[in-house]
C-alpha positions as CSV (number, residue, x, y, z in Angstrom):
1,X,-22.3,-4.1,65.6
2,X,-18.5,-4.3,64.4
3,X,-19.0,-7.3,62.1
4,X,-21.3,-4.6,60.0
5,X,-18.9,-1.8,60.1
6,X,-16.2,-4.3,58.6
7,X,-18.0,-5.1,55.4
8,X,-19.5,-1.4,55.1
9,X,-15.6,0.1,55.7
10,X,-14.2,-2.8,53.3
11,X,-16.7,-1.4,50.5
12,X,-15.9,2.4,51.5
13,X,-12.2,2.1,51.2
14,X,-12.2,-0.3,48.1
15,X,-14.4,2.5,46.4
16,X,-12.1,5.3,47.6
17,X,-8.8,3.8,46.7
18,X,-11.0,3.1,43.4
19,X,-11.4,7.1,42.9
20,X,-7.8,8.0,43.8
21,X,-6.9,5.5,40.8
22,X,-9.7,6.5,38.5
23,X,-8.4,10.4,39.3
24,X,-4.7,9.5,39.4
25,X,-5.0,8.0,35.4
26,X,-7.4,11.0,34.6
27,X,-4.5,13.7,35.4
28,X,-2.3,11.8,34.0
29,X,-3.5,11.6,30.6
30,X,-4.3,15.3,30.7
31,X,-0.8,15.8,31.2
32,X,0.0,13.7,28.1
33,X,-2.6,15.8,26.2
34,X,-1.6,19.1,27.3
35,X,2.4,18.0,26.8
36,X,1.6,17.2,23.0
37,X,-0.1,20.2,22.8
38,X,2.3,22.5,23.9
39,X,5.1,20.5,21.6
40,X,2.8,20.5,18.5
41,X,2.7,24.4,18.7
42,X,6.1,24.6,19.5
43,X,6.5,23.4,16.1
44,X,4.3,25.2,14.5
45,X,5.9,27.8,15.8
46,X,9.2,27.1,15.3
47,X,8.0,26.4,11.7
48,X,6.5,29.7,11.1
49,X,9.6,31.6,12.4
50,X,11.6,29.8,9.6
51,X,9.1,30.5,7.0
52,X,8.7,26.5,6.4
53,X,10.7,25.9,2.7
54,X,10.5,23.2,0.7
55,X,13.2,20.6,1.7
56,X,16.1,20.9,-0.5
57,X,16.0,19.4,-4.2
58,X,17.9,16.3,-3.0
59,X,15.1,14.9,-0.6
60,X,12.6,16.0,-2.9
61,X,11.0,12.9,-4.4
62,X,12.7,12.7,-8.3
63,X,9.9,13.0,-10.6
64,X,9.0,9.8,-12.5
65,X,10.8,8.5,-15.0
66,X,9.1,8.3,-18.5
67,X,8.9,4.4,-20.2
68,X,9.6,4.4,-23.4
69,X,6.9,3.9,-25.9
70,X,5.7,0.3,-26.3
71,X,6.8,-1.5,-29.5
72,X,4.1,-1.8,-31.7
73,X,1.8,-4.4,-31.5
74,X,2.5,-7.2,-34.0
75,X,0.9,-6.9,-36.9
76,X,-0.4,-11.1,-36.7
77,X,0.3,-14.5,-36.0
78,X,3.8,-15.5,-36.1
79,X,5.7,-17.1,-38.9
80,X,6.4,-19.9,-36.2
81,X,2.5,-19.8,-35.4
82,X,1.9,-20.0,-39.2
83,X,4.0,-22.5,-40.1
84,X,2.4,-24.7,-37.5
85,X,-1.1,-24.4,-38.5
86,X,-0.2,-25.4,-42.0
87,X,1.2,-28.3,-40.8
88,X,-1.7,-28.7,-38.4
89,X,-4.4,-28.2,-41.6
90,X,-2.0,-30.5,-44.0
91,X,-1.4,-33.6,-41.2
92,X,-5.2,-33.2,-40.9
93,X,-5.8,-33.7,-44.4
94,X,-7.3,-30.2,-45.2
95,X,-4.1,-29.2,-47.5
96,X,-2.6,-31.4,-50.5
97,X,1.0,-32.0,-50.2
98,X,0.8,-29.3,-53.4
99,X,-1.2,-26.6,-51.2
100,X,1.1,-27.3,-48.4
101,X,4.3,-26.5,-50.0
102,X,3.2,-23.7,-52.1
103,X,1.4,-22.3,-49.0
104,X,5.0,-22.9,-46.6
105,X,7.3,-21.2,-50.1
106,X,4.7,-18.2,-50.0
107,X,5.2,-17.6,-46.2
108,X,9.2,-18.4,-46.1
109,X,9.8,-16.6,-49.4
């Protein structure tokens, strides 16, 4: 008869100390809740008492800054670019020696 009491009072006080826990951690984080609570409308309070102003113009974030306008586009190729695809089209024997050098004095001069 007292080897079954053992196991059935194990299991009783293993669930009770279980309950106590389970309740402890509840009212615990009630308190927390009903802590933040109280200090959010503290603030609010506190807030509306002060009429709530913007924060001065030094924290305020500085408005941005405006770029200044892009050059313009270029208009096409390069002279550089240019240059090297007439020597490109001239080494590839698409432009006389002539065409070449009347081509180069029209985009140098």
């Amino acid at each position: 008869m007292f080897r079954r009491r053992r196991p059935l009072l194990r299991a009783a006080a293993v669930g009770g100390t279980a309950y106590v826990a389970g309740k402890h951690m509840e009212r615990n984080a009630q308190e927390r809740a009903d802590a933040e609570a109280e200090q959010n409308q503290r603030l609010a309070d506190l807030e509306a008492q002060q009429g709530y102003q913007q924060p001065p113009p030094q924290y305020q974030q500085p408005p941005p800054q405006q770029q200044p306008p892009a050059a313009p586009p270029a208009a096409g190729p390069s002279m550089l670019d240019q240059l090297n695809q007439l020597t490109t089209l001239h080494e590839q024997g698409a432009l006389t020696d002539d065409e070449f050098a009347a081509a180069k004095a029209k985009l140098l001069g």
